[in-house]
C-alpha positions, 0 to 999 in steps of 0.5 A, spaced: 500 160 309 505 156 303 509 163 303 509 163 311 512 155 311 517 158 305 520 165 309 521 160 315 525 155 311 530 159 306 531 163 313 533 156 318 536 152 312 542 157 311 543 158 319 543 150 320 548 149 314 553 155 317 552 151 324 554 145 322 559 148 318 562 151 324 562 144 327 565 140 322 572 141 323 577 134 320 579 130 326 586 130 328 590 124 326 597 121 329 600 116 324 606 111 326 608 104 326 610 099 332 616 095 332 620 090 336 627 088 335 626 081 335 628 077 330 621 072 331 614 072 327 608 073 330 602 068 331 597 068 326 592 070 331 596 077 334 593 083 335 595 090 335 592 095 340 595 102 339 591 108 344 593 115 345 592 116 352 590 124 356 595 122 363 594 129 364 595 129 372 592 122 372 595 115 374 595 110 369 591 109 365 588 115 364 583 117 359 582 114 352 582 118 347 583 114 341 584 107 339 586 103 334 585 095 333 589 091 328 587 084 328 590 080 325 596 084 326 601 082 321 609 082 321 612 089 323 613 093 321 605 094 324 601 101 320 596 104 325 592 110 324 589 113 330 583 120 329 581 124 334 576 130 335 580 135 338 574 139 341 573 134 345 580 134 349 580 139 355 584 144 354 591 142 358 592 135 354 598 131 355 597 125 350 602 120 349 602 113 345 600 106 348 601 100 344 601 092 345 602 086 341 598 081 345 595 073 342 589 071 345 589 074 353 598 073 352 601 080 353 607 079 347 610 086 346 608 092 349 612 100 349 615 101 355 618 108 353 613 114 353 611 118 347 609 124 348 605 127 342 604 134 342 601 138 337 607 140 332 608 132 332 601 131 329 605 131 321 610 127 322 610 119 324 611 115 330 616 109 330 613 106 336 619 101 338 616 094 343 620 090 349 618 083 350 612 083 355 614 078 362 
């Protein structure tokens, strides 16, 4: 009987360890930092909100595939780091940056030009420049 329970498991252990080597692909990572041209400090209680966003075919907002939360958001130039599993994504994508500064429910700053991110954009760092909200 303890042979039977042996065999059994020294066959299904490697095959479970080849699967989840096959899975466990590293997420893809998009890098950057937000900024804006004012010459103004933000409040103390400021939050970044950086997103990368599938618009494929769709109105706004589209859908959510990573997200990023700065809180407190500090000065610019803000870091950001966003991860994302790319085995989750569809096979036709179109991911673009959206960020925003807000305090509190007050919209600050927000990008108002798209930045596409396709996939030999991956390695290098977006410079996300915002306006002025209002």
């Amino acid at each position: 009987m303890h042979r039977r329970q042996f065999i059994a498991f020294g066959v299904v252990l490697p095959l479970a360890a080849c699967h989840a080597v096959l899975r466990d692909d590293p997420p893809l990572i998009v890098t950057g930092t937000l900024n804006y041209r004012q010459r103004i400090a933000l409040p103390p209680d400021a939050a970044a909100i950086v997103q990368l966003v599938d618009i494929n075919g769709k109105a706004p907002p589209g859908t959510l595939v990573a997200q990023q939360i700065i809180a407190p958001a500090g000065q610019v130039p803000i870091p950001f780091t966003l991860r994302f599993d790319h085995n989750d994504l569809p096979r036709q994508v179109d991911l673009t940056i959206v960020a925003r500064i807000q305090a509190g429910p007050r919209l600050l700053f927000v990008n108002t030009l798209r930045t596409r991110v396709r996939p030999a954009d991956l390695g290098r760092p977006f410079e996300i420049w915002l306006d002025p909200a209002g």
